[in-house]
C-alpha positions as a LaTeX table, in Angstrom:
\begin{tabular}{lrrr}
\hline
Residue & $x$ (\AA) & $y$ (\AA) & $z$ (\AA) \\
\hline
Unk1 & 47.98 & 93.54 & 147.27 \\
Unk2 & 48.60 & 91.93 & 143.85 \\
Unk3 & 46.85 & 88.33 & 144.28 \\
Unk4 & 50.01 & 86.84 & 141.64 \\
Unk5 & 52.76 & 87.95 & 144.47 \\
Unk6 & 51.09 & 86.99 & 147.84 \\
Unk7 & 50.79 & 83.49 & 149.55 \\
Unk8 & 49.17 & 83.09 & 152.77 \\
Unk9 & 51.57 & 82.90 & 155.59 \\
Unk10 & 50.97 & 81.02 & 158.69 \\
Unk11 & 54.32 & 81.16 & 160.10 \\
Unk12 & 58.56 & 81.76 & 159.46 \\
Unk13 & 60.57 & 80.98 & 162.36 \\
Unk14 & 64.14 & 79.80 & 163.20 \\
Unk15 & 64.99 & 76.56 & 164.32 \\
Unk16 & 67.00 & 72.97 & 163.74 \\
Unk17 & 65.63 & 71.08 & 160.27 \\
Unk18 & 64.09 & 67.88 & 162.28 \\
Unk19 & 63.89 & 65.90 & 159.97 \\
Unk20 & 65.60 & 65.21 & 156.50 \\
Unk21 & 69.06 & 64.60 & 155.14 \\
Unk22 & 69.88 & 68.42 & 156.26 \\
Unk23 & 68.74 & 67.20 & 160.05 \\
Unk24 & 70.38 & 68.94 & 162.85 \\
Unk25 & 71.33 & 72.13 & 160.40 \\
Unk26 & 70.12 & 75.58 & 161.31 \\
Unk27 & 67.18 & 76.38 & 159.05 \\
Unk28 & 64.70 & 78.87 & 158.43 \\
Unk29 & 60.79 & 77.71 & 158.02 \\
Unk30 & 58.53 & 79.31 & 156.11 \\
Unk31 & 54.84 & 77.28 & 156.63 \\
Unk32 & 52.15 & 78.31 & 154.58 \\
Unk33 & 48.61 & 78.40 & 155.38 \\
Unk34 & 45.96 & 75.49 & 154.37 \\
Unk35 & 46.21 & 71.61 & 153.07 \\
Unk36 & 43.47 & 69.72 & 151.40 \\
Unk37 & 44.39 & 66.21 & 153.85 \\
Unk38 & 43.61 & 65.48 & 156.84 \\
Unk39 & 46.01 & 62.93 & 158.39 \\
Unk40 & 45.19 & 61.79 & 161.49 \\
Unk41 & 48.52 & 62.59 & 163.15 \\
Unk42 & 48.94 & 65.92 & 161.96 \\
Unk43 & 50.70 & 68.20 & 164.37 \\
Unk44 & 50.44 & 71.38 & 162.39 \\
Unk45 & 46.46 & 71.60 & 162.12 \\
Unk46 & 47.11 & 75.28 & 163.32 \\
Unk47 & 47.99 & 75.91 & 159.60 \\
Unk48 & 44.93 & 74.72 & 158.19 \\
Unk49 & 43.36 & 78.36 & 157.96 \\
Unk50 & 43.71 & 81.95 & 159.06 \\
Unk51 & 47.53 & 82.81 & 158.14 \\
Unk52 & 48.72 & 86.80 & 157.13 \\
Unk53 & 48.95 & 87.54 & 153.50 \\
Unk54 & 52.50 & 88.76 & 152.51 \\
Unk55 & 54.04 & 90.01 & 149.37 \\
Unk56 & 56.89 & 87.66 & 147.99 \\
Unk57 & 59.44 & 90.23 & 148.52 \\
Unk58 & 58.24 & 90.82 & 151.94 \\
Unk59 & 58.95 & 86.85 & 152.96 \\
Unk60 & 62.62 & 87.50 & 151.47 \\
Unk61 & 62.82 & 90.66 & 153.53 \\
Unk62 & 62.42 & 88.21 & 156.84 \\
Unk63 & 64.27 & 86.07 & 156.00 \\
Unk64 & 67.60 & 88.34 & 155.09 \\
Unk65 & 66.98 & 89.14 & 159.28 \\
Unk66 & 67.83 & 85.65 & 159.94 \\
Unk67 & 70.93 & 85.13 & 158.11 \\
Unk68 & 70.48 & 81.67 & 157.50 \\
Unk69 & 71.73 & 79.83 & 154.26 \\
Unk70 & 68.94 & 76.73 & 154.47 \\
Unk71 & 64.93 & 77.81 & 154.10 \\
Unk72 & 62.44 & 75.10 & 154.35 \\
Unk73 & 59.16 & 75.88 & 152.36 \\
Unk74 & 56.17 & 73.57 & 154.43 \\
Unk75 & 52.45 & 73.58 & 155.92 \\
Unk76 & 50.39 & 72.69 & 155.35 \\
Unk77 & 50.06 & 71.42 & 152.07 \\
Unk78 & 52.54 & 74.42 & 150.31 \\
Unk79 & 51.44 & 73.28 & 146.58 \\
Unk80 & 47.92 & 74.23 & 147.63 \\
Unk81 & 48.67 & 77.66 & 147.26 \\
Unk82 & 50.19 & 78.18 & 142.95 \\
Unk83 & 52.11 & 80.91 & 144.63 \\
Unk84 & 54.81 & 78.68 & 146.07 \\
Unk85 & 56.12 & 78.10 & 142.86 \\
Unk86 & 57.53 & 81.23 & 142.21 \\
Unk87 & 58.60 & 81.80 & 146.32 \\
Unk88 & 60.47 & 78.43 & 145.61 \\
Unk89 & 62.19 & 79.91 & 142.41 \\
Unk90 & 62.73 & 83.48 & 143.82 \\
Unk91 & 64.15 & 81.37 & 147.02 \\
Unk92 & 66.55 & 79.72 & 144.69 \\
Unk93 & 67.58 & 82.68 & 142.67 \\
Unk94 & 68.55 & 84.33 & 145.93 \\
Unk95 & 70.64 & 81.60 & 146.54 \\
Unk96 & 69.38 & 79.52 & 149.19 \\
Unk97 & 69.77 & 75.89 & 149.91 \\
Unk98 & 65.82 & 74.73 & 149.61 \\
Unk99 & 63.82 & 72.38 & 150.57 \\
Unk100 & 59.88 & 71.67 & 150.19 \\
Unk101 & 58.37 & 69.60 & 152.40 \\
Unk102 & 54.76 & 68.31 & 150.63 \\
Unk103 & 52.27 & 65.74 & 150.79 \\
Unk104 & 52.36 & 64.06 & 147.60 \\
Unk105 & 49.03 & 64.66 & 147.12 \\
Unk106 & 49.33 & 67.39 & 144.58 \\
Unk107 & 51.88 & 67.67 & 141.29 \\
Unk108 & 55.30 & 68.41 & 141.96 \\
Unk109 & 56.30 & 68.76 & 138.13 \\
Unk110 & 57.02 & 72.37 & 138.07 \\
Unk111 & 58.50 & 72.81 & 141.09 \\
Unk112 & 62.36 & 74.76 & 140.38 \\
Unk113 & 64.51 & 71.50 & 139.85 \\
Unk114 & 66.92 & 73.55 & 142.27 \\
Unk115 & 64.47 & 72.90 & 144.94 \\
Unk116 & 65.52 & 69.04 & 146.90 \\
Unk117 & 61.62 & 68.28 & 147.31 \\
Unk118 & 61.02 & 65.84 & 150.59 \\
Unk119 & 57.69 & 63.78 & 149.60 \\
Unk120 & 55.23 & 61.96 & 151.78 \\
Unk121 & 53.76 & 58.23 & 150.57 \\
Unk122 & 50.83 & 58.58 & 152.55 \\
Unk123 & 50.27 & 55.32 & 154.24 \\
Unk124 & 46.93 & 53.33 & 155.62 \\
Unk125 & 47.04 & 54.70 & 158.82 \\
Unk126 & 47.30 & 57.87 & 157.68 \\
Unk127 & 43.61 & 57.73 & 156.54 \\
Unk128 & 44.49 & 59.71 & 153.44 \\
Unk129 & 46.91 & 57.12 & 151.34 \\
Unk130 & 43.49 & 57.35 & 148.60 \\
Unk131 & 45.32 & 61.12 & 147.89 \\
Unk132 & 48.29 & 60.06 & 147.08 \\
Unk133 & 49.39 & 61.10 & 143.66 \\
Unk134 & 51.63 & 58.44 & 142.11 \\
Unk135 & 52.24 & 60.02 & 139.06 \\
Unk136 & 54.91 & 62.68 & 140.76 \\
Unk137 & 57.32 & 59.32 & 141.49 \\
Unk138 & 58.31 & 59.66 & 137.29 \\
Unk139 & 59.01 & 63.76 & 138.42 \\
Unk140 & 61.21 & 62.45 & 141.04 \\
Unk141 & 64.95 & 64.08 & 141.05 \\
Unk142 & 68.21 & 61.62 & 143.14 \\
Unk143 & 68.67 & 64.60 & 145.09 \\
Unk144 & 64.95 & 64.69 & 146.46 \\
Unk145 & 63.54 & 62.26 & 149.05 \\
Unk146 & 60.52 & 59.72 & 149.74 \\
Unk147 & 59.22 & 59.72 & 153.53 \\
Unk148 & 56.97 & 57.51 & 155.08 \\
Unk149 & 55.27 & 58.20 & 158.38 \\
Unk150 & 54.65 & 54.91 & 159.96 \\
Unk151 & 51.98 & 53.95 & 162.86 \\
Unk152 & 51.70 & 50.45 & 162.91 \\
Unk153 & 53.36 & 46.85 & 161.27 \\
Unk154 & 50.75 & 47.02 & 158.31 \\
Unk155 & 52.03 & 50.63 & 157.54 \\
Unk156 & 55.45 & 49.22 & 157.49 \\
Unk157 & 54.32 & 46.37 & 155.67 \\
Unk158 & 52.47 & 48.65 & 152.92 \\
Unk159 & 55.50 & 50.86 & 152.68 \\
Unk160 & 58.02 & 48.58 & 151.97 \\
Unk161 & 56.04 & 47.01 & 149.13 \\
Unk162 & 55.71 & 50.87 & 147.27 \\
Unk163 & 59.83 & 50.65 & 147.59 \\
Unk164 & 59.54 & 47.63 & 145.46 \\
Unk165 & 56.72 & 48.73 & 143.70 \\
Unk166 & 58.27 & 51.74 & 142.58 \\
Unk167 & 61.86 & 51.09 & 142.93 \\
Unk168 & 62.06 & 54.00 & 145.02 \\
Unk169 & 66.15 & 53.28 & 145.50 \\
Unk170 & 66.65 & 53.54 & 142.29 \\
Unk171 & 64.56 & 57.23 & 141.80 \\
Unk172 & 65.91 & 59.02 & 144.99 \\
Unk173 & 69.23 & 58.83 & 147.19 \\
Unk174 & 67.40 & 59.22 & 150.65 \\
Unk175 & 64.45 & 57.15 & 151.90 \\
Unk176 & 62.87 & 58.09 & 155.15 \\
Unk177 & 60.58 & 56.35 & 157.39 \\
Unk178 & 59.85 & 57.98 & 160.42 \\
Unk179 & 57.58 & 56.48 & 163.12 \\
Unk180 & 54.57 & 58.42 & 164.00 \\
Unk181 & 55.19 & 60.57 & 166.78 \\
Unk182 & 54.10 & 58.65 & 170.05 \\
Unk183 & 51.89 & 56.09 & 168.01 \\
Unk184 & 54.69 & 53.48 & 166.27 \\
Unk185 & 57.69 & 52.74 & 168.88 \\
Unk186 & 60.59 & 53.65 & 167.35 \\
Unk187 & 62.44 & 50.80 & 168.48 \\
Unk188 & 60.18 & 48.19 & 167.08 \\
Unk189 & 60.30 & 49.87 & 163.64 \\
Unk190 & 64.78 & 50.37 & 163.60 \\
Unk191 & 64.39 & 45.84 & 164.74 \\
Unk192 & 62.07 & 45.86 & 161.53 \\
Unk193 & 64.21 & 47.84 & 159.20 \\
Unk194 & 67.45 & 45.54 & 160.31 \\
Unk195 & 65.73 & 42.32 & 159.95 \\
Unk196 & 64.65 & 42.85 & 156.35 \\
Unk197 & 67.91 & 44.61 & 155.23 \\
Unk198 & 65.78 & 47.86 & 153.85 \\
Unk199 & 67.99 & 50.55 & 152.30 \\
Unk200 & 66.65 & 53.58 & 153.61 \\
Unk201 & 66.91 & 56.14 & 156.87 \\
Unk202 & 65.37 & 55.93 & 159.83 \\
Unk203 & 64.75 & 59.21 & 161.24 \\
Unk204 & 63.03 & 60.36 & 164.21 \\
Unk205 & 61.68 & 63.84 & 164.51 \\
Unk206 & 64.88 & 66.12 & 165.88 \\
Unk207 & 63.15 & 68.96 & 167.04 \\
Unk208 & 60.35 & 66.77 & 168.88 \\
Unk209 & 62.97 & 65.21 & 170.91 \\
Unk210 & 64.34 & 68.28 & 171.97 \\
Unk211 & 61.29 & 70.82 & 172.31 \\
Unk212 & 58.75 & 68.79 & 172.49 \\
Unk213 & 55.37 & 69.08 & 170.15 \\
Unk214 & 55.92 & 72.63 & 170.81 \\
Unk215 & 54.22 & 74.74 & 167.86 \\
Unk216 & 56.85 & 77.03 & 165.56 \\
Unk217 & 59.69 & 74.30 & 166.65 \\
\hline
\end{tabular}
């Protein structure tokens, strides 16, 4: 196979977006293989490795099966692999609402401007926030979208000083903090979010609440 048309696949299923402005909708997932962090909450550590090399057109071929207008690109870390850049492009040329769902920890400049890119702040508690790569806030489009996975008050704390920091509202139209699955109670962090007014979504992970931690979900 020609190494400038393959990425290493971990995974493409069918399922609910679970998180996101698109939440809810019917989308298809395509998760590549590998990611350079290692958050301490990550539920997709399957991904790190191992994964099935496919050609670019063979991805598209799977996911014309599904007949599905929304593909999520994920991992992973998706930028790991240069690849992704031209799946993202190719996905947009065919005409598909996209998403990419990546860590922040690696440039997002050239990414298709078609593409709504969903990037993480990576806070304290994360144990990786030292990766995160400020520099992709000025590369920042309204139609893509900050999230911050919170575990504890000082993560909140920390996150709602990079909105003011950064003047996040002013970059991006959506603003997500999501607590960490089973670590931050999610009703403790929606009473935080009213008392200080923040402009932003809570969102809680869809597809968690319905299957689960279930893997390919």
């Amino acid at each position: 196979m020609s190494s400038t048309t393959t990425l290493r696949i971990t995974e493409i299923f069918h399922s609910l977006q679970g998180e996101s402005k698109t939440v809810g909708i019917p989308t298809v997932f395509i998760r590549l293989t590998g990611c350079p962090l290692r958050c301490q909450y990550c539920d997709t550590a399957y991904a790190f490795d191992g994964g099935e090399l496919m050609e670019l057109e063979a991805i598209k071929a799977v996911l014309e099966k599904f007949g599905c207008d929304y593909v999520t690109v994920t991992g992973g870390e998706p930028l790991a692999q240069p690849n992704c850049l031209s799946l993202l492009e190719q996905l947009c040329e065919s005409c598909y609402n996209v998403s990419l769902e990546t860590s922040g920890s690696l440039a997002i400049e050239r990414v298709d401007k078609r593409v709504s890119i969903v990037m993480d702040l990576k806070t304290p508690a994360s144990k990786e926030a030292d990766k995160n790569r400020y520099e992709n806030i000025a590369f920042l489009k309204p139609s893509d979208q900050v999230k911050f996975v919170i575990c504890d008050e000082k993560d909140y704390l920390w996150s709602k000083a990079k909105l003011d920091q950064y003047d996040l509202g002013a970059k991006v139209n959506e603003i997500l903090f999501s607590p960490s699955f089973e670590e931050m109670e999610p009703a403790q962090l929606a009473e935080w979010i009213l008392r200080d007014k923040l402009k932003i979504r809570m969102q809680m992970q869809l597809h968690k609440q319905i299957w689960g931690s279930v893997a390919g979900k």
